[in-house]
C-alpha positions in Angstrom: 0.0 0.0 0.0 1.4 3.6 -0.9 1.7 6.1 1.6 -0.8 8.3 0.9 -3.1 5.3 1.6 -1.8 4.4 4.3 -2.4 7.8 5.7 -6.0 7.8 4.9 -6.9 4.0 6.3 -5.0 5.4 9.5 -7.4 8.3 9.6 -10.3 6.3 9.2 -9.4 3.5 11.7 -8.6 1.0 9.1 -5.1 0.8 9.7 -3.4 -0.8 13.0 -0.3 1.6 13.5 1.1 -1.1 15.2 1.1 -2.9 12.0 2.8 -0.7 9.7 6.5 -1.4 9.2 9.0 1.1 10.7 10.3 2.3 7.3 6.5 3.1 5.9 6.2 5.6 8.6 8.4 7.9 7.1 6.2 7.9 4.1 3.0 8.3 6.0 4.8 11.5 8.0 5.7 13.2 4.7 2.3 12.7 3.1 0.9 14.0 6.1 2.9 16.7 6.7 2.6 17.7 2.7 -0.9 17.5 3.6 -1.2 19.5 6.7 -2.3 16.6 8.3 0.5 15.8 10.4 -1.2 17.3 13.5 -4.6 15.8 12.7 -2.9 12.3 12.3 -0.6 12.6 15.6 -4.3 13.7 17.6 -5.9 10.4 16.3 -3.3 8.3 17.3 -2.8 9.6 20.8 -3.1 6.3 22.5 -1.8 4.2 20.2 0.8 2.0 20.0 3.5 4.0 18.0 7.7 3.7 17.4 9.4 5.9 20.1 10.4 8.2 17.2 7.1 8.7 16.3 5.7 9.1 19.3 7.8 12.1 20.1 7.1 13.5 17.0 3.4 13.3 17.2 3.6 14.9 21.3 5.4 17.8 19.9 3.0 18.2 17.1 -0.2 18.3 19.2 1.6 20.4 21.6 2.5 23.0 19.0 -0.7 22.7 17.1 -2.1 23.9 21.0 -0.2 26.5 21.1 -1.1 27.3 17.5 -4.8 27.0 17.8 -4.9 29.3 21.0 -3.4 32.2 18.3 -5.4 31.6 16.2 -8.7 32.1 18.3 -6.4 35.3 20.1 -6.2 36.6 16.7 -10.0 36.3 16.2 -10.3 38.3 19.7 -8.2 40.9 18.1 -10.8 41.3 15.2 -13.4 41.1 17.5 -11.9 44.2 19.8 -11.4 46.2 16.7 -14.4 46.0 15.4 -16.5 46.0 18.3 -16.4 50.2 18.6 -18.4 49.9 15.4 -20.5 47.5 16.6 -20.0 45.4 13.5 -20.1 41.7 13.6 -18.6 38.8 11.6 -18.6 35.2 11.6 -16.1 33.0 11.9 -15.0 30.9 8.7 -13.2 27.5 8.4 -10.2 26.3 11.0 -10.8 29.5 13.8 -14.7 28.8 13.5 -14.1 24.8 14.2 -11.9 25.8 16.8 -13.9 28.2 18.4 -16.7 26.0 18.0 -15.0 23.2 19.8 -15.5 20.7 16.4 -13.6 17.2 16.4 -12.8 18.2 13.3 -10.4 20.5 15.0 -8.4 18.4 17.0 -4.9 18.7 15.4 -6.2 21.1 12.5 -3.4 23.6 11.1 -5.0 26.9 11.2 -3.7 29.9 8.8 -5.2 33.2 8.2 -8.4 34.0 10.2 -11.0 34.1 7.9 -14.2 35.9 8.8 -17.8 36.9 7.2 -19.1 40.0 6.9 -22.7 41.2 5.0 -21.6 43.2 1.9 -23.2 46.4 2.9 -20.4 46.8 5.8 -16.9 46.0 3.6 -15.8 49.5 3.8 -16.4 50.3 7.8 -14.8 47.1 8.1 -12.1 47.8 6.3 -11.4 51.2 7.4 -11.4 49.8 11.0 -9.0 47.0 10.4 -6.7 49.2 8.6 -6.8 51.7 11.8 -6.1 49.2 14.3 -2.8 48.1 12.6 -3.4 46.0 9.8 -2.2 46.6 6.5 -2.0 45.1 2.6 0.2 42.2 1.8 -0.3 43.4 -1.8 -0.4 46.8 -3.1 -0.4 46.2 -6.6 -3.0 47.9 -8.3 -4.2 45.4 -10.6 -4.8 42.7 -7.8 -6.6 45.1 -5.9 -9.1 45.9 -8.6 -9.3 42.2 -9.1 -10.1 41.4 -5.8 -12.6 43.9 -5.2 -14.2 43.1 -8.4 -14.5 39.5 -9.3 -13.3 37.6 -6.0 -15.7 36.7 -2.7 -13.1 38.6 -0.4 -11.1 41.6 0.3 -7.4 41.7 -0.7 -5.3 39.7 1.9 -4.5 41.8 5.0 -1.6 41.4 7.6 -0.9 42.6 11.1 1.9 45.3 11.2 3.2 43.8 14.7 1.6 40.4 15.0 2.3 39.4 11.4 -1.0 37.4 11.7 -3.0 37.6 8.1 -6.8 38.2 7.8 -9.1 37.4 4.8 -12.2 39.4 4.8 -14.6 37.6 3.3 -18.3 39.0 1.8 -19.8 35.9 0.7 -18.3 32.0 -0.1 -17.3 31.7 -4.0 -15.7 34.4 -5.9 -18.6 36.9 -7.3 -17.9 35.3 -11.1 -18.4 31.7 -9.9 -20.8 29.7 -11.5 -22.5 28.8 -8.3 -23.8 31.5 -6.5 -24.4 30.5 -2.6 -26.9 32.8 -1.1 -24.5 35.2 1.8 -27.5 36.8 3.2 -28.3 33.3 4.2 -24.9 32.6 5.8 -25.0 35.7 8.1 -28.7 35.8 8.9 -28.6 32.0 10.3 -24.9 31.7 11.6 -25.1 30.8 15.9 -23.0 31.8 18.4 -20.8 29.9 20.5 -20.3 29.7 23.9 -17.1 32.2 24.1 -19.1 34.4 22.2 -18.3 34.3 18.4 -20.4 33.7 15.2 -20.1 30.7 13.5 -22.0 29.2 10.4 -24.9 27.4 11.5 -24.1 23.2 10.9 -25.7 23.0 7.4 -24.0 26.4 6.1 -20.6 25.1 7.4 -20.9 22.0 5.8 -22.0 23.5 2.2 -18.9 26.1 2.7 -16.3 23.0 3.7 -17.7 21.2 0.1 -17.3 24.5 -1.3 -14.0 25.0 -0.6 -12.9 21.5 -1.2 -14.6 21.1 -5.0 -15.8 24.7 -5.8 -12.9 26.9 -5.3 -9.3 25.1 -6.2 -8.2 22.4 -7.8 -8.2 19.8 -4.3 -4.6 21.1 -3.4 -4.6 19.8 0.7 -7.7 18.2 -0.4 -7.5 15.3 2.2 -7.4 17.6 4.9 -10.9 19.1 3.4 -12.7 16.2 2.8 -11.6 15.1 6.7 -12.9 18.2 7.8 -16.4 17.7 5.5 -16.3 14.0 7.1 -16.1 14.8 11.0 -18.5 18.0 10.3 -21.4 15.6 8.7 -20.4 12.7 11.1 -21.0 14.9 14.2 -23.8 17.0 13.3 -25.9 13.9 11.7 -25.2 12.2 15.5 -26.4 15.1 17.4 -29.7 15.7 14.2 -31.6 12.8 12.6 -32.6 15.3 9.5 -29.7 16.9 9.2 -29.4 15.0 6.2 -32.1 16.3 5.1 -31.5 19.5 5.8 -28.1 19.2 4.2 -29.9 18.6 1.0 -32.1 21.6 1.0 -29.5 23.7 1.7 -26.8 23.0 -0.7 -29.2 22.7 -3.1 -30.0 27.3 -2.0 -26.7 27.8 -2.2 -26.5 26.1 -5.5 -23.8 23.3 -4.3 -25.5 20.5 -4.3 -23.4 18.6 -7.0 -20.8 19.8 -4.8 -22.0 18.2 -1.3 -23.2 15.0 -2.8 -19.9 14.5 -4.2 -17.6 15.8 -1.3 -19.9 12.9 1.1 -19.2 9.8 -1.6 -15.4 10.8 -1.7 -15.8 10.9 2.3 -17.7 7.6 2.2 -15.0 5.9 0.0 -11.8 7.2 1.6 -12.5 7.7 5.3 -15.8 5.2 5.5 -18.3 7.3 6.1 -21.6 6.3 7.0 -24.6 7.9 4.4 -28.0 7.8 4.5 -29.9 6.1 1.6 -29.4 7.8 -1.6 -26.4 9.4 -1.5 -23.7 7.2 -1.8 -24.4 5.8 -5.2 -20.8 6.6 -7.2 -20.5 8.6 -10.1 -18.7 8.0 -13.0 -16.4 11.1 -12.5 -15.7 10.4 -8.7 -12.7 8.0 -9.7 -10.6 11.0 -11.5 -11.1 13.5 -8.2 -10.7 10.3 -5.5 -7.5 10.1 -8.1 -6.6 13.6 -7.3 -6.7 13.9 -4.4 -4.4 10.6 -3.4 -1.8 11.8 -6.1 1.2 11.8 -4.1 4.4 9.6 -3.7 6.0 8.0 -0.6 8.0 11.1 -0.2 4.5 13.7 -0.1 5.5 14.6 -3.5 2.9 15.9 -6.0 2.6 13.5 -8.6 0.0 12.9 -11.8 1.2 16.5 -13.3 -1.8 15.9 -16.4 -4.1 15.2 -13.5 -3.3 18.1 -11.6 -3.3 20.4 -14.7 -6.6 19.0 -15.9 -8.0 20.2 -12.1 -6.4 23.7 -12.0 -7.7 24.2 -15.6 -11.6 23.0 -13.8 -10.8 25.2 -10.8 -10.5 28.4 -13.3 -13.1 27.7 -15.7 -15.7 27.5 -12.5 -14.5 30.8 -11.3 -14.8 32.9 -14.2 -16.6 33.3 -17.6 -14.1 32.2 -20.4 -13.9 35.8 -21.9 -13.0 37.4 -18.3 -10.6 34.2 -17.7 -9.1 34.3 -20.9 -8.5 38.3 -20.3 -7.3 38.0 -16.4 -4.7 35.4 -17.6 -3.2 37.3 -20.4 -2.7 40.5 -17.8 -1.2 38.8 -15.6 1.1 37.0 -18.2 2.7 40.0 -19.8 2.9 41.7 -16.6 5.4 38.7 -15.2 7.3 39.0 -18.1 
């Protein structure tokens, strides 16, 4: 078995680790790492029987990925203070909302930028509050900035002068030129609260964004860690909701990703074994070519499958943008990285 499979049979309990050969675990730990998985994968194992070198790697990993995870929710308590003179409000988007939210699928989870949600109407106050409280642009370049404000679901990419922490300010899910068009008015109105006081999206809304973001917008680069966090997300909330299921459905189909969800829970239910309800885990013909994408890596975490990959970035761009606008964007930025 290659590494990369090994990686997800561990992940989904069918692997003994006290099975796999000494030698295989240095493949697993550099598909795993290539995968931001590392900390995920060292949580899971806790109690498990593991080499002495391994061990101590995984302790160090889920202490640093503590330490990590308490930033990450500090830098959301940052945002919060800056925009709270304002009164403006914002919910909490991807690996600081699971956190924050006190998800399974958390445990171990990287966490990069903060990501948070904001209704249209208020981009500028938020903005112009964020900038006055010491954060600034990672880009400058006028040409990305247009770009951003026009066509993409987000604000350019912001940083912290002192904290060097990055913030994405997001108005809505999918860039504005997407062919799906979730509905963000939605997202805002029915996020909940959690107990420290932050917004999060309510379970169905954080489920549609996770499949979103694993098939919608990219072309399944760290897809594995996605489709773990769409796997845990459905697992839990389906435990704690007999209709979520149902209400899963209806949802995606608003939002105008339900290809994307019914897809996103086959891929879980053939990689990590998860458990569906009647109906949705009949396989499509095309679910081969992205389970195919997203094991492509070697024993040594490498990218591998380059035609495959291509074939995917190509998707990921034709979803984004009309062909005309794509065809223009591409040829800009071309001749100006000449």
């Amino acid at each position: 078995m290659s590494a990369v499979r090994d990686l997800v049979a561990l992940l989904a309990g069918r692997q003994d680790p006290a099975a796999l050969a000494p030698r295989a675990w240095d493949g697993v730990i550099s598909v795993a790492r290539a995968e931001a998985l590392l900390g995920t994968l060292a949580c899971r194992l806790a109690a498990a029987p593991l080499p002495p070198p391994v061990a101590a790697l995984f302790a160090d990993q889920r202490a640093a990925i503590a330490v990590a995870q308490a930033q990450a929710l500090w830098e959301a308590e940052m945002a919060r203070r800056a925009l709270t003179s304002e009164r403006l409000e914002f919910v909490l988007l991807k690996g600081t909302a699971y956190a924050a939210a006190g998800l399974s699928c958390s445990e171990g989870r990287q966490i990069g930028d903060l990501d948070i949600l904001i209704p249209w109407h208020e981009v500028g106050r938020v903005e112009n509050e964020l900038l006055e409280s010491g954060w600034e642009w990672v880009k400058s370049d006028p040409y990305d900035d247009a770009y951003y404000r026009e066509h993409m679901h987000e604000l350019p990419p912001m940083i912290h002068r002192s904290r060097d922490r990055m913030i994405d300010v997001h108005h809505t899910i999918l860039p504005r030129t997407h062919r799906r068009t979730p509905d963000p008015l939605v997202l805002v109105s029915e996020a909940v609260a959690t107990a420290d006081g932050f917004t999060v999206l309510c379970p169905v809304d954080m489920v549609c964004h996770c499949a979103a973001h694993l098939l919608a917008d990219g072309d399944l680069q760290g897809g594995l860690r996605n489709l773990w966090d769409f796997h845990c997300l459905t697992r839990d909330f389906a435990a704690a909701d007999p209709d979520f299921w149902d209400r899963l459905a209806a949802r995606a189909d608003k939002h105008e990703l339900g290809p994307e969800v019914a897809r996103a829970a086959r891929l879980a239910h053939a990689l990590y074994g998860a458990t569906l309800p009647v109906g949705w885990s009949q396989p499509r013909a095309a679910d081969r070519l992205y389970g195919c994408r997203l094991l492509a890596r070697d024993d040594w975490g490498r990218p591998t499958d380059f035609l495959l990959q291509q074939a995917f970035y190509i998707r990921s761009h034709w979803m984004r943008m009309p062909p005309v606008l794509l065809a223009r964007h591409l040829w800009t930025k071309w001749r100006r990285n000449r």
